[in-house]
C-alpha positions as CSV (number, residue, x, y, z in Angstrom):
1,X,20.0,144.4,40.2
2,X,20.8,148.0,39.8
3,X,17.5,150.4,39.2
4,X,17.6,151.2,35.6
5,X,14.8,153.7,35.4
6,X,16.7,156.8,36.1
7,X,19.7,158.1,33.8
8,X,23.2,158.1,34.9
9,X,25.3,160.6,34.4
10,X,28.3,160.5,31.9
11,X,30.7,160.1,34.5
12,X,28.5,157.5,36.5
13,X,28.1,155.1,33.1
14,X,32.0,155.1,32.5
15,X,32.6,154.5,36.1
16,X,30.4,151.5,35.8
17,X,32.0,150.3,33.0
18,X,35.6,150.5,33.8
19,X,34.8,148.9,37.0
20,X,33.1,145.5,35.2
21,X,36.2,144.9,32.8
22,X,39.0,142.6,33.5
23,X,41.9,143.2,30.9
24,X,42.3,140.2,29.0
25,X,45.8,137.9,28.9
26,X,48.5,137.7,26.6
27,X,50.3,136.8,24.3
28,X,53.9,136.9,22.5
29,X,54.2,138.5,19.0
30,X,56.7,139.8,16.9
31,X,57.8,143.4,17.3
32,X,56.8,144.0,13.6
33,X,53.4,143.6,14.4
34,X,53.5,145.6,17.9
35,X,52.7,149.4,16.7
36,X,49.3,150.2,18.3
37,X,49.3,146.8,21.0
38,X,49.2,147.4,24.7
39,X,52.5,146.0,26.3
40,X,52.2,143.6,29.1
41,X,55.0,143.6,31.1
42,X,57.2,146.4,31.8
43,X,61.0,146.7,29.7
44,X,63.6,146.8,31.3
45,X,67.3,147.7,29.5
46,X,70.0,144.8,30.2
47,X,72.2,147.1,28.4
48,X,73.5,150.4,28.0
49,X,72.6,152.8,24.7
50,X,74.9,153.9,23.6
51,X,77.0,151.5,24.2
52,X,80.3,154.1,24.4
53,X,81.1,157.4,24.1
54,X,80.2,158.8,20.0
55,X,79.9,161.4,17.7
56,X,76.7,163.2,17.3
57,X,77.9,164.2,13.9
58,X,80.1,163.5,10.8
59,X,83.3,165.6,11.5
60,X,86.4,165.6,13.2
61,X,87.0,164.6,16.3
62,X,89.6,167.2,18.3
63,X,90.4,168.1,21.5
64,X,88.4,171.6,22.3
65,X,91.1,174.0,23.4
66,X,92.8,173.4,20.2
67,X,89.8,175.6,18.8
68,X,90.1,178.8,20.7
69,X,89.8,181.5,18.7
70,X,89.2,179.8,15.5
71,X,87.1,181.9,13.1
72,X,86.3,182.1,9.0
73,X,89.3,184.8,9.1
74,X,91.6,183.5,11.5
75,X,91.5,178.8,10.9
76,X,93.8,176.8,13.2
77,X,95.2,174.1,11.5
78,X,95.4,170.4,13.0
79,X,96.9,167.2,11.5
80,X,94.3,164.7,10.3
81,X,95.9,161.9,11.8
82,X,93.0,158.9,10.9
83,X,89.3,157.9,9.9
84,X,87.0,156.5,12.3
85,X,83.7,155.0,10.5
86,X,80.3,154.1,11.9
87,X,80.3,150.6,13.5
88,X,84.6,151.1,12.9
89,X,86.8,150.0,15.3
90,X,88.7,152.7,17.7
91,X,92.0,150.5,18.3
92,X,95.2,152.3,18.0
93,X,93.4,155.6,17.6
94,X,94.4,158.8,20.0
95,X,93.8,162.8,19.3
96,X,96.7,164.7,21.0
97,X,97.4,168.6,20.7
98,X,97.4,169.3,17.3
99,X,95.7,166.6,15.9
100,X,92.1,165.9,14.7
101,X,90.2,162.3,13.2
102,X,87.9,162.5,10.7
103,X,84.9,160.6,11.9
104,X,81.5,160.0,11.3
105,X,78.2,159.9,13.1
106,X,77.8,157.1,15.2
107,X,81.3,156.6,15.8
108,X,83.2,155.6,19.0
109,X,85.4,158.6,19.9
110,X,89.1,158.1,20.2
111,X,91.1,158.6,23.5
112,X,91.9,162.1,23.7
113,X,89.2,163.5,21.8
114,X,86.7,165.6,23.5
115,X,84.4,167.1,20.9
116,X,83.6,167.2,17.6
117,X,83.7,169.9,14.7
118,X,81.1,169.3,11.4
119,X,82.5,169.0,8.4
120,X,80.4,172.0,7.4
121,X,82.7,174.3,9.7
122,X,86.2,172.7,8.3
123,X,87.9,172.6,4.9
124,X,91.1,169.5,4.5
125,X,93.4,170.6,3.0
126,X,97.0,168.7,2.4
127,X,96.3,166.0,5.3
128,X,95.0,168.5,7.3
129,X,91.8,170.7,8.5
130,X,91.1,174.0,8.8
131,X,88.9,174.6,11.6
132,X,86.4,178.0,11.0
133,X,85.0,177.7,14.1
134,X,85.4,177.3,17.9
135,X,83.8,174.6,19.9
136,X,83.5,173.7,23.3
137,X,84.3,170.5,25.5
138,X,81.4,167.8,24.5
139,X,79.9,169.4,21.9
140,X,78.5,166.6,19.3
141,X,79.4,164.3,21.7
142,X,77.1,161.4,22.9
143,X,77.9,159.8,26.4
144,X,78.3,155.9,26.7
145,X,74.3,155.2,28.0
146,X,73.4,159.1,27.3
147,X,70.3,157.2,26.0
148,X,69.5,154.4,28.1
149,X,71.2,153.0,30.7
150,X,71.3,149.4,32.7
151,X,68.1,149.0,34.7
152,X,66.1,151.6,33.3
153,X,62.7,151.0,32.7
154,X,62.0,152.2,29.3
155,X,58.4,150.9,28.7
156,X,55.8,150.3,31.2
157,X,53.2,147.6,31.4
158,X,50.0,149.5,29.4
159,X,51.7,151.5,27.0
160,X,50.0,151.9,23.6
161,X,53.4,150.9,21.8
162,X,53.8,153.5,18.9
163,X,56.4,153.3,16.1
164,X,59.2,154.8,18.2
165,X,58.8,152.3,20.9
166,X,58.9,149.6,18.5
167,X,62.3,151.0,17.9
168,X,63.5,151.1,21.0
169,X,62.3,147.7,21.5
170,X,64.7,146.4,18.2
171,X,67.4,148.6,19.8
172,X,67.1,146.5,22.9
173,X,67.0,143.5,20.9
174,X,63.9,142.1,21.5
175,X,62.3,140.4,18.4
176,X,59.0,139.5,20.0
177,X,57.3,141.3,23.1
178,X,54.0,140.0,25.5
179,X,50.9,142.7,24.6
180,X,47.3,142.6,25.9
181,X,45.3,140.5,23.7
182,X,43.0,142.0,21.5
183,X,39.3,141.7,22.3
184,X,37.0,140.3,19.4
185,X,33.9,142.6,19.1
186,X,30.5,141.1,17.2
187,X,29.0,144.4,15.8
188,X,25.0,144.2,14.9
189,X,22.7,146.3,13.1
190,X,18.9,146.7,14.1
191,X,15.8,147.8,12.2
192,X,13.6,146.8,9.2
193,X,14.3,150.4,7.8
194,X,18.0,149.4,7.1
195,X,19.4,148.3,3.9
196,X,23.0,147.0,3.6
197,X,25.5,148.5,0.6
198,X,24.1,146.8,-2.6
199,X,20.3,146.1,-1.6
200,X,18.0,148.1,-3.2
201,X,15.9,150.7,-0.7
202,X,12.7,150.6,-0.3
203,X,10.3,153.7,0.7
204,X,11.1,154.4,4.2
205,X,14.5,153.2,4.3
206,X,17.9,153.8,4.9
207,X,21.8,152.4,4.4
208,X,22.9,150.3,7.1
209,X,25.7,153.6,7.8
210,X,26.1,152.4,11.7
211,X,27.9,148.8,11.0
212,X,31.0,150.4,9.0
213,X,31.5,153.7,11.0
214,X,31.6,151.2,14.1
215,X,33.6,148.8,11.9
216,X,35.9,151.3,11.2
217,X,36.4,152.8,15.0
218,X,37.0,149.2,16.4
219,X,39.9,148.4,14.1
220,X,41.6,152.2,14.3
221,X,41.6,151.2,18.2
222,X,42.9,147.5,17.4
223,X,40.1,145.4,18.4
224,X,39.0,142.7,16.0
225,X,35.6,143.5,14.6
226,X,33.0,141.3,13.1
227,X,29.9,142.3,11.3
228,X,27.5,140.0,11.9
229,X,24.5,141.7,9.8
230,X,21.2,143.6,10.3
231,X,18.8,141.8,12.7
232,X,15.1,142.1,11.9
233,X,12.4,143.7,14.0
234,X,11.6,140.6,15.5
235,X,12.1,138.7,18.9
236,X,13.3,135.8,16.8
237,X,15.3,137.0,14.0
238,X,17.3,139.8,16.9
239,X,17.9,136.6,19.3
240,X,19.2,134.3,16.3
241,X,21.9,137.0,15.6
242,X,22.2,137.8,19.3
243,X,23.3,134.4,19.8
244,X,25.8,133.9,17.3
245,X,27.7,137.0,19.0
246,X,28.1,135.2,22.5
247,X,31.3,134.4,21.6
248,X,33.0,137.8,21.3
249,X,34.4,139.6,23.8
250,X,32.3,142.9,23.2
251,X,28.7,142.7,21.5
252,X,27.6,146.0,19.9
253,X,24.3,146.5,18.7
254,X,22.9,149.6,17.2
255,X,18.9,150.8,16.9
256,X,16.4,149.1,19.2
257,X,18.1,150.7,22.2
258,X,15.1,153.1,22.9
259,X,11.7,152.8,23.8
260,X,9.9,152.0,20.7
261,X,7.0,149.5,20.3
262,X,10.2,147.2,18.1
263,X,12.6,147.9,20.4
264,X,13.7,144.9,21.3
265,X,17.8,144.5,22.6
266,X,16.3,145.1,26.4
267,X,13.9,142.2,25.8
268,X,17.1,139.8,24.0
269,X,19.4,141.2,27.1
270,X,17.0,139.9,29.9
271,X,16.5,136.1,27.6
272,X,20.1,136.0,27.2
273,X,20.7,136.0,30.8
274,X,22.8,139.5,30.2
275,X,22.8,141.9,33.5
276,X,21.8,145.3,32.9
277,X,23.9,147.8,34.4
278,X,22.3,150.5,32.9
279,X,20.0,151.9,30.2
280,X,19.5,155.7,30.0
281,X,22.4,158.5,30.4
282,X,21.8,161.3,31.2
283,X,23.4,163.2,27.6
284,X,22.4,164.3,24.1
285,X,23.1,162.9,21.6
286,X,22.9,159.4,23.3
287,X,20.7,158.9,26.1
288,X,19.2,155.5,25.1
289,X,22.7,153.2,26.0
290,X,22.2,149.9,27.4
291,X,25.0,148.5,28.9
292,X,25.1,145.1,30.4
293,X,27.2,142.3,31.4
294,X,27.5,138.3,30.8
295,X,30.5,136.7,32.8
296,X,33.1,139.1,31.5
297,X,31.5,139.6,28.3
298,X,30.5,143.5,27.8
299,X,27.0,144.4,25.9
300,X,26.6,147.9,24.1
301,X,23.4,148.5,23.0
302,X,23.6,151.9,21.0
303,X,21.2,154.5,19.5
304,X,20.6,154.7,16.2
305,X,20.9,157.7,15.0
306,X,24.7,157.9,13.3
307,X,26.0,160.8,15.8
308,X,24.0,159.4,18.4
309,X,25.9,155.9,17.6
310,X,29.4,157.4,17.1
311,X,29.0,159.8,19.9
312,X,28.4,156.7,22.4
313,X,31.0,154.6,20.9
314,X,33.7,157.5,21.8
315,X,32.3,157.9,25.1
316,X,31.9,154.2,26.8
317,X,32.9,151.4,24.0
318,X,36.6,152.9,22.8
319,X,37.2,153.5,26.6
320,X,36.2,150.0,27.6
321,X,38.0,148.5,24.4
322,X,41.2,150.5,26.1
323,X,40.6,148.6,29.3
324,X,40.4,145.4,28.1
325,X,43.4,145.4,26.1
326,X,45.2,147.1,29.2
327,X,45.9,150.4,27.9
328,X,47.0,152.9,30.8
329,X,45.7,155.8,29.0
330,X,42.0,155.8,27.9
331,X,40.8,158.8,28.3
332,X,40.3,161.8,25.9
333,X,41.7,165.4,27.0
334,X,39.4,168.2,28.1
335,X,40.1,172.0,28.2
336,X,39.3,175.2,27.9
337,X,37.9,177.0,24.7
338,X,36.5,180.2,24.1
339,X,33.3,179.8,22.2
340,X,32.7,181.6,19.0
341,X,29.0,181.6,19.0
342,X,25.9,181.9,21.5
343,X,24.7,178.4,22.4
344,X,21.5,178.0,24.2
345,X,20.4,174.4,25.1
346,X,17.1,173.3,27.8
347,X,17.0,169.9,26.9
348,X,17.4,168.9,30.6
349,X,20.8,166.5,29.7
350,X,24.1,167.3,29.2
351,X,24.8,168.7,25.4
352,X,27.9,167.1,23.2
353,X,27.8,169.5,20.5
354,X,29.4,168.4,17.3
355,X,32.5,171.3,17.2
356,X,36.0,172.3,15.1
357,X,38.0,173.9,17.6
358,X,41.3,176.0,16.8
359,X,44.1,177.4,18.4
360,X,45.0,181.4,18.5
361,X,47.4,183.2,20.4
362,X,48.3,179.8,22.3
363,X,44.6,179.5,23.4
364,X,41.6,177.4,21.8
365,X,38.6,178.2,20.2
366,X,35.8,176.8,19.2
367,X,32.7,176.9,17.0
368,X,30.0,174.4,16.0
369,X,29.9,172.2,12.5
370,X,26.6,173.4,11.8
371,X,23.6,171.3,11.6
372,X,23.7,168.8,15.0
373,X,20.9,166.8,14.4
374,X,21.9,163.5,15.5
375,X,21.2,161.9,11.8
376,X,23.7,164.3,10.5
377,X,26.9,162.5,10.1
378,X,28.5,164.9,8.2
379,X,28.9,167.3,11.1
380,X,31.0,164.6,13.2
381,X,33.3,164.7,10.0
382,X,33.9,168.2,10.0
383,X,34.5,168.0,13.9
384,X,37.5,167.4,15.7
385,X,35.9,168.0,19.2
386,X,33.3,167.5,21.4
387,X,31.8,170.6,23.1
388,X,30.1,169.9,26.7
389,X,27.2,172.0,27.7
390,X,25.9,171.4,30.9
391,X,22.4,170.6,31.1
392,X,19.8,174.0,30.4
393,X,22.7,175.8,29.8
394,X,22.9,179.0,28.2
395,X,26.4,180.0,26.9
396,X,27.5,183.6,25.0
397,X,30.5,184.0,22.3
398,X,33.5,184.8,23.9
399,X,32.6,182.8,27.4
400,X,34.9,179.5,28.1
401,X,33.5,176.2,27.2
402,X,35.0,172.9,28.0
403,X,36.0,170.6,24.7
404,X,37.0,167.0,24.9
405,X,39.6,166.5,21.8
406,X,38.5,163.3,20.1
407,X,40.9,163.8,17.7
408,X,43.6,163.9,20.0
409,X,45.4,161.1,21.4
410,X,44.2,159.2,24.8
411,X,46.3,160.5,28.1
């Protein structure tokens, strides 16, 4: 068994965590429930988009040199000779010198034709156009497989579909695709000082805040999240509600993580036959995560404090979700800010400072949300980043920081 005693790093504890997770298999869906699953298998094109050459615009088709020297002053007439409509057929249909079809976006382009003049920069007149402007060979012209062509591989096995991709997918004619399922995650709550929405508080207690921000972060990453409840201070009552999560994929506790006389999810771990990878990093907020492994079943046991929780959850769970539903992309960007404020931490761990960073002149910068105590929830709302001071660090306004963008999408 690993030694547990010391912290690990950031870098160490997502390391270890990436390297215990198995993506899990799949399964066939329709494409209108695909936006935000991890594809499967890669997607190839059997066809060509488009499928032949078209207008980029509603116009007229011409030939280009007919246009020399056309200007608002100085038209050039041509013959309007026919109508080609989107999804018309092109039979029969030729531009020779002189002549011009009216056609419309979308359109196959008739023989002859090499361009294609808007309507905005043409006036009919008499069964024929006035053309007010010159053009040149191609122009609003789209290419027979200008988009995709035969063999191409247009999605690759761990993509994060988005909306556009479900497109491409109905203009390839698929109606169902294979995607990563998605992992089922048990989320508990730990602590006599918690009360759930709709309990009366007692002195000395608090809303159970952990089990809907969690909630809410395992569904915006497409996992399926259960709530199983708030376990009691006890051995018994936190291994009774332990056990009805052994059949998730991802168990996430929060509270009881630490060191305190009622911390117990070490204790339920070690009964539970759950192998503890580690228990400390070496970070603040966050340093009391237990993480720990059953089969291919994944433990999180988080802090309690609400930043402390969130923080962690961005950190090691969303990655690890990622991982098991085979997403390519799972981490969060990091750059280069200029800091707007003197920051000077000695806490001996690596500071994520709650942060709003902005962008000036093409560069970022970045300031604190105020208060970052890690029961202050409300300064991870105003923050759209994550600023990293090294450990007894001392930074100045003006010097570069790094920021991780949790805002931003994974890469």
């Amino acid at each position: 068994m690993r030694n547990n005693n010391l912290a690990v790093s950031i870098e160490e504890a997502l390391k270890i965590i990436l390297n215990s997770i198995s993506p899990l298999t799949c399964e066939n869906i329709s494409i209108m429930e695909a936006c935000n699953r991890v594809l499967y298998e890669d997607i190839v094109s059997d066809i060509i988009i488009p499928p032949a050459d078209d207008s980029a615009m509603d116009g007229y088709a011409v030939i280009a040199e007919d246009t020399l020297g056309a200007s608002i002053n100085h038209p050039i007439k041509l013959q309007i000779t026919g109508e080609i409509q989107s999804g018309g057929s092109v039979n029969g249909k030729k531009v020779s010198r002189g002549t011009a079809i009216r056609i419309m976006t979308g359109a196959p382009m008739p023989e002859g034709a090499d361009a294609v003049i808007k309507f905005e920069d043409a006036a009919e007149e008499d069964g024929y156009v006035n053309i007010f402007q010159e053009t040149v060979k191609y122009k609003n012209y789209r290419f027979a497989g200008e988009n995709i062509k035969k063999g191409d591989k247009v999605l690759r096995k761990g993509d994060r579909l988005s909306s556009v991709d479900v497109g491409i997918l109905a203009s390839l004619n698929y109606n169902t695709v294979k995607v990563y399922k998605q992992p089922t995650v048990s989320i508990i709550s730990t602590g006599d000082e918690l009360a759930d929405i709709g309990e009366e508080i007692r002195t000395g207690q608090i809303r159970n805040v952990n089990a809907y921000t969690i909630y809410s972060e395992v569904k915006k990453y497409n996992a399926i999240p259960y709530c199983l409840g708030i376990a009691k201070d006890t051995l018994k009552d936190m291994k009774e509600i332990f056990l009805k999560a052994l059949k998730s994929d991802v168990v996430i506790s929060t509270g009881g993580a630490s060191m305190g006389r009622y911390d117990f999810v070490k204790d339920i771990y070690l009964a539970l036959d759950v192998e503890i990878q580690f228990e400390k990093v070496n970070v603040k907020p966050g340093k009391p995560v237990i993480f720990g492994k059953k089969d291919n079943q994944l433990f999180f046991g988080l802090p309690g404090n609400p930043v402390s929780t969130l923080t962690s959850f961005i950190q090691f769970v969303r990655p690890a979700l990622l991982r098991l539903m085979g997403a390519n992309r799972i981490l969060k960007p990091i750059v280069n800010a200029f800091l707007e404020e003197d920051i000077n931490k000695k806490s001996g761990r690596v500071n994520l400072l709650r942060g709003y960073a902005t962008i000036k002149d093409n560069e970022f910068y970045v300031s604190t949300t105020g208060n970052q105590n890690s029961s202050v929830l409300t300064s991870m709302r105003d923050a759209n980043c994550l600023i990293i001071i090294p450990e007894n660090t001392k930074v100045k306004a003006g010097e570069k920081v790094r920021i991780q963008l949790i805002e931003h999408e994974e890469i």
